[in-house]
C-alpha positions, -999 to +999 in steps of 0.1 A: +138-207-054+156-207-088+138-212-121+149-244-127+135-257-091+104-242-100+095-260-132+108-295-113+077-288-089+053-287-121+071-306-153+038-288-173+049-254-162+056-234-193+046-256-218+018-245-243-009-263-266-016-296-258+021-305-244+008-289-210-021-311-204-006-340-219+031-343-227+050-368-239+063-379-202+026-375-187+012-400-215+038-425-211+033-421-169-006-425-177-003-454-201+022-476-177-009-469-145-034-476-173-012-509-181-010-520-149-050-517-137-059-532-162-033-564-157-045-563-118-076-560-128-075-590-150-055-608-124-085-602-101-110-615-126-091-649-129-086-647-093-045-649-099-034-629-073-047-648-044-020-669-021-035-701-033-034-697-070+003-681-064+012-712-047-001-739-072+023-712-099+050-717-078+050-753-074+051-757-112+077-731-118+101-738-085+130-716-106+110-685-113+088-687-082+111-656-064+108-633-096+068-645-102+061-638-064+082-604-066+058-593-098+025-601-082+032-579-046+047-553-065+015-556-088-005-556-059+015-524-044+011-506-074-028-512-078-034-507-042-045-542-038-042-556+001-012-572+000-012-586+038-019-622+027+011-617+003+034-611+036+020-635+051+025-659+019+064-650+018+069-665+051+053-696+045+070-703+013+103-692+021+103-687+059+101-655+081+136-634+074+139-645+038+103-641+032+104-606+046+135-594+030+116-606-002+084-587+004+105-556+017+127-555-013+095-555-040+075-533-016+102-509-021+103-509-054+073-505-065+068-476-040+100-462-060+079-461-094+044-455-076+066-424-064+081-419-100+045-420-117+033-403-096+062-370-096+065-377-133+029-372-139+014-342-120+046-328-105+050-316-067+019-297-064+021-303-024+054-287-021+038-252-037+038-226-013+003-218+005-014-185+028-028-206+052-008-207+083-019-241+094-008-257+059+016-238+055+032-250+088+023-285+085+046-282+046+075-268+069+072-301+093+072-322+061+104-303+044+122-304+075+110-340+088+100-354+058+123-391+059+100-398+094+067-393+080+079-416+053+093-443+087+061-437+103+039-447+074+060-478+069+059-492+103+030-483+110+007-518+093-028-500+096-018-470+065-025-476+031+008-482+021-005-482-021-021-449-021+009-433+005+033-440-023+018-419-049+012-394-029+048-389-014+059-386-049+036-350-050+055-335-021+092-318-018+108-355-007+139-367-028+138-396-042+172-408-025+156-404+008+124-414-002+138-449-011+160-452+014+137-449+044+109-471+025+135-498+025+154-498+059+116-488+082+095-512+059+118-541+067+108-549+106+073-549+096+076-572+064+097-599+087+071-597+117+045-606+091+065-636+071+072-651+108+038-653+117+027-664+081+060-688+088+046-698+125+006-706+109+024-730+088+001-714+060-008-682+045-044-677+057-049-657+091-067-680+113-070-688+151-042-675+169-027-661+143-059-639+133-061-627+169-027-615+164-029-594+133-062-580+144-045-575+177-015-554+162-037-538+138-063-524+169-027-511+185-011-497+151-045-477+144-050-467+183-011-451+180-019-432+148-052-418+164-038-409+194-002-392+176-030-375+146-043-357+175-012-346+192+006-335+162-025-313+147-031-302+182+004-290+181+002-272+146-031-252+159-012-243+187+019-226+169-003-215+143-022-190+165+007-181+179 
């Protein structure tokens, strides 16, 4: 590993004085996350980011409503808020495939900058090398299979999508990839969701349409269980090998 790739895994590396705690890079990073909680978090208070007060915006501001909607769910992304009713709120404003393109497109980017933030303000601590076998085997699955745990995460409705994004940006994934797979694998899921918010004819999960979701989320959390276990079982294995 040449010098150069070494101080991309730690951008403090090298740096002496305040510059390596801080940094002019790291306090920009820190005051943009700062920004944004505390916008999300005043959104909360006024109760702004809820489907109904988004849809009584978007009926006074028809012409901006696809950019205002596109803020708040990246807002929401980036702040780790649940962002379900949002999906479901694209669909019953602008139908299913529309509505899910919409919601794919600003999930993506803001899991770009979450990943950006995130890179830009502690570095790629995870893709440092380690002694233990079992981690250090499980960083060799990622390097070489990174891009599926990236598709897994995004079809898969039951992981926390917010906190996911920030923490791919402290492994060895490139960006390019990164954004690539977010993108294509977190479209199917963001269109299944708009439908059903489409087929409801509203954006509150009710009836059938609550038995559903629940239904999907029970299957998507059983599948991650059951794979967890068979992927670590298969780690241990090789590892005492």
């Amino acid at each position: 590993m040449t010098m150069t790739s070494k101080q991309s895994l730690n951008p403090l590396k090298g740096k002496t004085g305040w510059r390596r705690f801080i940094g002019v890079k790291r306090l920009i990073a820190l005051s943009m996350l700062a920004a944004l909680g505390y916008i999300a978090w005043r959104l909360r208070q006024e109760g702004l980011l809820h489907p109904e007060a988004i849809q009584s915006m978007l009926s006074e501001h028809p012409v901006q409503s696809v950019l205002l909607f596109t803020g708040f769910f990246m807002l929401a992304v980036l702040t780790t808020f649940p962002s379900l009713p949002l999906n479901l709120a694209a669909g019953y404003f602008w139908g299913g495939i529309l509505g899910g393109v919409l919601i794919a497109s600003a999930g993506s980017l803001a899991a770009i900058i979450a990943f950006v933030l995130a890179r830009t303000t502690i570095g790629q601590p995870l893709a440092h090398r380690f002694d233990n076998r079992i981690v250090a085997k499980l960083q060799s699955e990622f390097d070489a299979k990174g891009w599926r745990f990236v598709a897994f995460a995004r079809l898969n409705p039951i992981m926390p999508t917010g906190a996911l994004n920030y923490l791919f940006g402290l492994t060895s994934l490139k960006l390019r990839t990164y954004a690539t797979t977010t993108f294509v694998f977190l479209l199917p899921p963001s269109i299944a969701f708009a439908i059903l918010g489409e087929q409801a004819g509203g954006f509150m999960i009710e009836g059938q349409t609550q038995t559903w979701v629940q239904t999907a989320l029970w299957i998507a959390a059983g599948a991650t269980l059951l794979i967890a276990v068979k992927y670590l079982s298969k780690i241990l294995n090789q590892s005492k090998e």
